[in-house]
C-alpha distance (Angstrom), angle and dihedral (degrees) to the residues before:
residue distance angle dihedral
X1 . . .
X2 4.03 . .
X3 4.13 97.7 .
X4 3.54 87.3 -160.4
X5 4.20 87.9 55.1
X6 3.70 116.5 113.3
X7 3.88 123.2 -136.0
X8 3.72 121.7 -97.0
X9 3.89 92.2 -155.4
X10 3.53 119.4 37.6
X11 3.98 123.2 176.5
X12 3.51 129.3 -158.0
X13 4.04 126.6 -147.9
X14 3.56 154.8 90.0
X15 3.90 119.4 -52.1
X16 3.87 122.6 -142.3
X17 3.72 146.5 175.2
X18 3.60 112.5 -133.4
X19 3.79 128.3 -145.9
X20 3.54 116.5 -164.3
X21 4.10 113.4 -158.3
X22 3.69 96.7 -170.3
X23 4.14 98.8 -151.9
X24 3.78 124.0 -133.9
X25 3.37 106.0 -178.4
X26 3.53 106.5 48.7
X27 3.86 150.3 106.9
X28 4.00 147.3 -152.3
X29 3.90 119.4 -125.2
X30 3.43 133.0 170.3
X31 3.71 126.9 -125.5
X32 3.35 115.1 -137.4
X33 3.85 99.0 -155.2
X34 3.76 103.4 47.4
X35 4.28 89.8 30.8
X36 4.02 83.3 -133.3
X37 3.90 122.1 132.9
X38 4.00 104.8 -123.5
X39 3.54 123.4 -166.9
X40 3.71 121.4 -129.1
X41 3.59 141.4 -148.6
X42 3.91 140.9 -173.3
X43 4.35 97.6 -94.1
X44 3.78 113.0 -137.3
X45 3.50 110.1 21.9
X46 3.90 161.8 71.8
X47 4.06 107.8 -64.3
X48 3.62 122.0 -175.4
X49 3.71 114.1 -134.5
X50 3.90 129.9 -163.3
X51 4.20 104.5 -122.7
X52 3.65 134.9 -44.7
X53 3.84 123.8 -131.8
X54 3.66 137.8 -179.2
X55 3.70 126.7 -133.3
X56 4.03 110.3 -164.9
X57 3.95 121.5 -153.2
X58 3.44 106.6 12.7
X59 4.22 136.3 136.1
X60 3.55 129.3 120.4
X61 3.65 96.5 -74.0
X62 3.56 99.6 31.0
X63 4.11 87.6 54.2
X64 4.29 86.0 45.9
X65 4.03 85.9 49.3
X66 3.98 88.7 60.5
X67 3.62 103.9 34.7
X68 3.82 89.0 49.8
X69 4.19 84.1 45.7
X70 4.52 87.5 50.3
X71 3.95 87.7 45.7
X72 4.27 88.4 53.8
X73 3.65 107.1 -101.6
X74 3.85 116.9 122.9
X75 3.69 102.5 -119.6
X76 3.53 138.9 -175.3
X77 4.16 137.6 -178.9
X78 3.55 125.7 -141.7
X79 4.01 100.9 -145.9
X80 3.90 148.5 140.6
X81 3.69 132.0 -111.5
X82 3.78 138.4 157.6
X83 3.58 131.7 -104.7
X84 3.89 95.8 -107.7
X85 3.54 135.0 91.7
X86 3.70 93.9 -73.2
X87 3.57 97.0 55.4
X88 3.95 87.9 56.9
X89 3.37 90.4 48.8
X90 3.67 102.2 56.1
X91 3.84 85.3 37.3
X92 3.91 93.1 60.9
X93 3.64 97.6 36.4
X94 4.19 90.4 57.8
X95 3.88 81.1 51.8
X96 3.58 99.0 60.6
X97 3.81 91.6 48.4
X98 3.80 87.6 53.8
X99 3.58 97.9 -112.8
X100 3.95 109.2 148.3
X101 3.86 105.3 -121.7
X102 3.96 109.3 178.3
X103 4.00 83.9 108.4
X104 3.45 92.8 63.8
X105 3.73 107.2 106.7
X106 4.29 119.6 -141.5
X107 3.32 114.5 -151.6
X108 3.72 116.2 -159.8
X109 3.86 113.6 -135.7
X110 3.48 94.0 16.8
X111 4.35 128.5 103.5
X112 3.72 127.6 -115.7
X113 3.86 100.0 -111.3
X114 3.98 105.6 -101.5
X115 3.62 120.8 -171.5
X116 4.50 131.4 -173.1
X117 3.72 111.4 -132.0
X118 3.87 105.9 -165.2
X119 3.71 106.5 -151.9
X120 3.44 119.5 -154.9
X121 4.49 115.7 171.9
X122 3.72 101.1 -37.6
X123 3.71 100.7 -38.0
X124 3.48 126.3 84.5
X125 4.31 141.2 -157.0
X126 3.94 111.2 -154.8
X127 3.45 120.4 -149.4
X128 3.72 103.2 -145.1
X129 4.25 138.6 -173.0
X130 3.62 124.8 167.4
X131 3.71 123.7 -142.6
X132 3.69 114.9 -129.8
X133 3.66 101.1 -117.7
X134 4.08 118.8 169.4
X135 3.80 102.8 -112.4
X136 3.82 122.3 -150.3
X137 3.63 130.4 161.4
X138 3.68 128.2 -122.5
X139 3.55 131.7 -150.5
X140 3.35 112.2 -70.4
X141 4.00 105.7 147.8
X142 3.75 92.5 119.6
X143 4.39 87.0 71.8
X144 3.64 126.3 104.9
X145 4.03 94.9 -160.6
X146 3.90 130.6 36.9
X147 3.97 114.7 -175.3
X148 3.87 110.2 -168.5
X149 4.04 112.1 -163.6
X150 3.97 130.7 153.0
X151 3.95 124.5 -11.7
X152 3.61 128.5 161.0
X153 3.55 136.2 -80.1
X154 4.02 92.4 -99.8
X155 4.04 89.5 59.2
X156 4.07 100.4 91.0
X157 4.26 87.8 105.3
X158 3.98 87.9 46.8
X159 4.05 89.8 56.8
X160 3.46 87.8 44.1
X161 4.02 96.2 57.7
X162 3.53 92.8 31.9
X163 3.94 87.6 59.7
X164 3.89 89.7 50.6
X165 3.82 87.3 48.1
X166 3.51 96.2 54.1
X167 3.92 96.1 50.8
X168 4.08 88.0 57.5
X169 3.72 84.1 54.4
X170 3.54 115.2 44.7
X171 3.99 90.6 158.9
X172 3.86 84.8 88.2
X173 3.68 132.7 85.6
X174 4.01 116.4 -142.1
X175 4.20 112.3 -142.7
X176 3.92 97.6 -170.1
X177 4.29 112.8 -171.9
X178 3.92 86.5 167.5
X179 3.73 110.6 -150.9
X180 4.09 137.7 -147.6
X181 3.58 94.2 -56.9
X182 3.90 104.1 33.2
X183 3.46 83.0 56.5
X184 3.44 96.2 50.6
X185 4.00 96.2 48.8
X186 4.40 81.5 58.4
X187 3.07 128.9 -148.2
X188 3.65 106.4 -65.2
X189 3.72 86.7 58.6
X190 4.11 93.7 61.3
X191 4.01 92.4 17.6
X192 3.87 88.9 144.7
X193 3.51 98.3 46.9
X194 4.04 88.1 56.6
X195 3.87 81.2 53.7
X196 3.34 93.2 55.5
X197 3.50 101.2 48.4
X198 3.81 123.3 118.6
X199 3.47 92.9 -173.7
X200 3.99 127.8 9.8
X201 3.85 124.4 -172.0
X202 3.99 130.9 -165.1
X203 3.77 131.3 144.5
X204 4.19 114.0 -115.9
X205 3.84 93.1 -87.3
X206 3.82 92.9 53.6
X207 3.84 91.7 49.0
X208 3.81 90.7 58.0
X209 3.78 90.0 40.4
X210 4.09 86.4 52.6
X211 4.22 92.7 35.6
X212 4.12 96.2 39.3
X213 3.68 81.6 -130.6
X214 3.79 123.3 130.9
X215 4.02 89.3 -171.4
X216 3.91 103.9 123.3
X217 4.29 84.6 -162.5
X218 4.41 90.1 124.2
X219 3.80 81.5 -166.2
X220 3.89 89.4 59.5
X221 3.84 99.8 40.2
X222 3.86 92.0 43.4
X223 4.06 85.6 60.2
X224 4.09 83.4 47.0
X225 3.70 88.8 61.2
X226 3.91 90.4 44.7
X227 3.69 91.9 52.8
X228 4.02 85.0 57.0
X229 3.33 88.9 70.9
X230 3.94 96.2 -99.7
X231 4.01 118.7 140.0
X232 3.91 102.4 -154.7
X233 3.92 110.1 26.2
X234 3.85 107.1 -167.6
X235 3.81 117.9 -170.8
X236 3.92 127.1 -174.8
X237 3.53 128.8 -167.6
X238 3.65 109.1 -172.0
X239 3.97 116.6 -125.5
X240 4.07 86.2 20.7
X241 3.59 95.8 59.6
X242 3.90 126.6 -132.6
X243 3.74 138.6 -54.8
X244 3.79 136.8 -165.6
X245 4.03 132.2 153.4
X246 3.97 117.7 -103.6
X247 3.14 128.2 -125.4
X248 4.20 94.7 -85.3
X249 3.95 89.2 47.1
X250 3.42 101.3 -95.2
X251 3.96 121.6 140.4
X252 4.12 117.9 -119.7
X253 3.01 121.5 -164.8
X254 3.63 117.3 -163.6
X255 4.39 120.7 -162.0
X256 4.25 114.7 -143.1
X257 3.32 105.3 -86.2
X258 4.56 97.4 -107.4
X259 3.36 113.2 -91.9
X260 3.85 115.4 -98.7
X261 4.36 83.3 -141.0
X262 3.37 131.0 -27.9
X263 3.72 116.3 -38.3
X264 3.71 109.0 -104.5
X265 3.76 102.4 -163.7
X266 3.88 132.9 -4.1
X267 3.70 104.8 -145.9
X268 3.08 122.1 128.8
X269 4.14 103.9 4.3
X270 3.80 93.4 126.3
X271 3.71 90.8 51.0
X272 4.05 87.5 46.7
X273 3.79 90.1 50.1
X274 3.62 102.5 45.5
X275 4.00 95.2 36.0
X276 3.83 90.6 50.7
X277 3.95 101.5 45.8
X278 3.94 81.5 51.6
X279 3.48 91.6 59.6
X280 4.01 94.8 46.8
X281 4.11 85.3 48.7
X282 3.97 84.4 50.8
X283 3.49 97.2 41.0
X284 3.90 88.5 54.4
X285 3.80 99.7 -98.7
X286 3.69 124.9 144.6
X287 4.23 126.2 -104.4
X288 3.82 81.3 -107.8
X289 3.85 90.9 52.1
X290 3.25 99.8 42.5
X291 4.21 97.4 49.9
X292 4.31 83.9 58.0
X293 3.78 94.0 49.5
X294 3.97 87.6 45.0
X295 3.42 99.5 53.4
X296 3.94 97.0 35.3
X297 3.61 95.1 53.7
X298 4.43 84.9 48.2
X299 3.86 86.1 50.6
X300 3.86 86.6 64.4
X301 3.32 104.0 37.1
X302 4.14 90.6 64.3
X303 3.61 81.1 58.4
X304 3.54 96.4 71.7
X305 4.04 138.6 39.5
X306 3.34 114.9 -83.6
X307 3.94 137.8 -12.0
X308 3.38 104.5 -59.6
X309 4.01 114.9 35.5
X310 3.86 94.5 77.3
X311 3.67 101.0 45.3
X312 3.90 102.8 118.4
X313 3.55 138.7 -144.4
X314 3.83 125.3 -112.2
X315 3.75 99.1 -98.5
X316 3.69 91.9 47.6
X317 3.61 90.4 46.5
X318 4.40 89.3 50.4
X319 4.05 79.8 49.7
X320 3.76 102.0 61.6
X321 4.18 86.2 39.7
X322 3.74 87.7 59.6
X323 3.79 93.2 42.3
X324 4.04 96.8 46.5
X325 3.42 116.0 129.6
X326 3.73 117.0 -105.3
X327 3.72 99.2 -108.1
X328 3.70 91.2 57.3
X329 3.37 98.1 112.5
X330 3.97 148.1 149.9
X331 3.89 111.6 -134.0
X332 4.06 133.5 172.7
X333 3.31 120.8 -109.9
């Protein structure tokens, strides 16, 4: 490869090294005032767990950067890390997946952003902390395809200037999967990065989050998402599958492509969905295309630990399409 080429796809986000705990002793409850399933330990004392495992170089963007890299675009991430051993690690790992790294900033004195996924059956609950790394953008005008996901709570100025950057170069196409705290700034916060969004994914809970709209109608929040300003709303909803409009109007509706055996681990489907149908839409595939390589290549990344492991390569990808069952199908709603 050209060193002195450029990346095509370039994704911007935090960084992290995951440790998964996977818990033994442990059970699901549901609380009755918030109507969310909890999970629930023995407090104040020993617990056994099952094994611990660390998964280097991962994050929404940095997991979009490599499955975009597997599916045969030349990606690269524009991230943070610390000058320590973890830093290095993430670093070299991105480098074996092909993912071009030189705008990855290290920041000496700082750590490597390290967060404890407890795993419980094949969900998990992440426990999460951002380092506060100065963010600055390089120059990236020569890319075809931007994909914004998670940053920290101390990136509102970052948005700001990468909005401005964006309008001097309207040769690039904004992906935007916002992430804990994007979401939590709304939408008012980043209104003119929703308007500049090509494509825009969220599951159903983050499109009423984003809309202030309870309504559970996809048709009705995908048109909420459109009247942000965003061209190609995608919405998932985990065991239901995936919807977006095509390009006449008409709602899809896509199922989950069936598990190959039971799903091992859940991290990181919605980042496997949403980076892989970007790809397909990059790589000149249809809507329709690019919903069945989304949720095929989120199918297989449940099958494995972590975000990353699963994420498949094109001709892997082309086998499962050939080999889906026949009821597979996209239909309009």
């Amino acid at each position: 490869m050209n060193i002195f080429k450029k990346p095509e796809f370039i994704a911007i986000g935090d960084i992290v090294i995951d440790a998964f705990i996977k818990l033994k002793d442990a059970h699901e409850t549901l609380n009755k005032d918030t109507q969310k399933t909890e999970i629930c330990m023995v407090f104040g004392t020993k617990l056994p767990f099952e094994s611990a495992e660390e998964v280097v170089a991962v994050g929404n963007s940095a997991n979009a950067a490599v499955s975009a890299s597997r599916l045969g675009l030349y990606s690269g991430l524009i991230a943070h890390v610390g000058d320590d051993e973890n830093g290095q690690k993430c670093i070299d790992k991105l480098k074996t997946d092909g993912v071009y790294t030189k705008y990855i900033g290290v920041h000496k004195g700082l750590k490597t952003n390290y967060h404890y996924v407890l795993w419980f059956g094949s969900e998990r609950t992440i426990l999460i902390k951002h380092e506060l790394f100065p963010l600055s953008l390089p120059d990236i005008s020569s890319t075809k395809w931007l994909y914004l996901s998670s940053l920290g709570e101390n990136s509102i100025q970052f948005h700001k200037d990468l909005e401005i950057y964006l309008d001097k170069n309207p040769n690039i196409k904004l992906v935007f999967q916002p992430g804990t705290y994007q979401l939590k700034f709304g939408y008012e916060m980043l209104s003119g990065l929703y308007k500049r969004s090509e494509l825009f994914f969220c599951n159903l809970e983050e499109s009423q989050l984003i809309l202030k709209n309870p309504s559970k109608d996809v048709k009705e929040l995908l048109n909420g998402l459109k009247g942000l300003g965003v061209k190609i709303p995608v919405i998932t909803d985990g065991p239901n599958g995936s919807y977006a409009f095509d390009e006449s109007g008409s709602l899809l509706h896509l199922p989950i492509y069936p598990d190959v055996s039971a799903p091992v681990d859940r991290t990181g489907a919605g980042d496997a969905f949403a980076s892989t149908f970007s790809t397909a839409i990059a790589r000149g595939k249809s809507i329709e295309e690019a919903m069945k390589w989304g949720s095929i290549n989120s199918m297989s990344v449940c099958q494995y630990v972590g975000a990353q492991a699963g994420l498949l390569s094109e001709d892997k990808l082309q086998d499962y399409l050939k080999n889906a069952p026949s009821d597979w199908q996209i239909t309009k709603i």
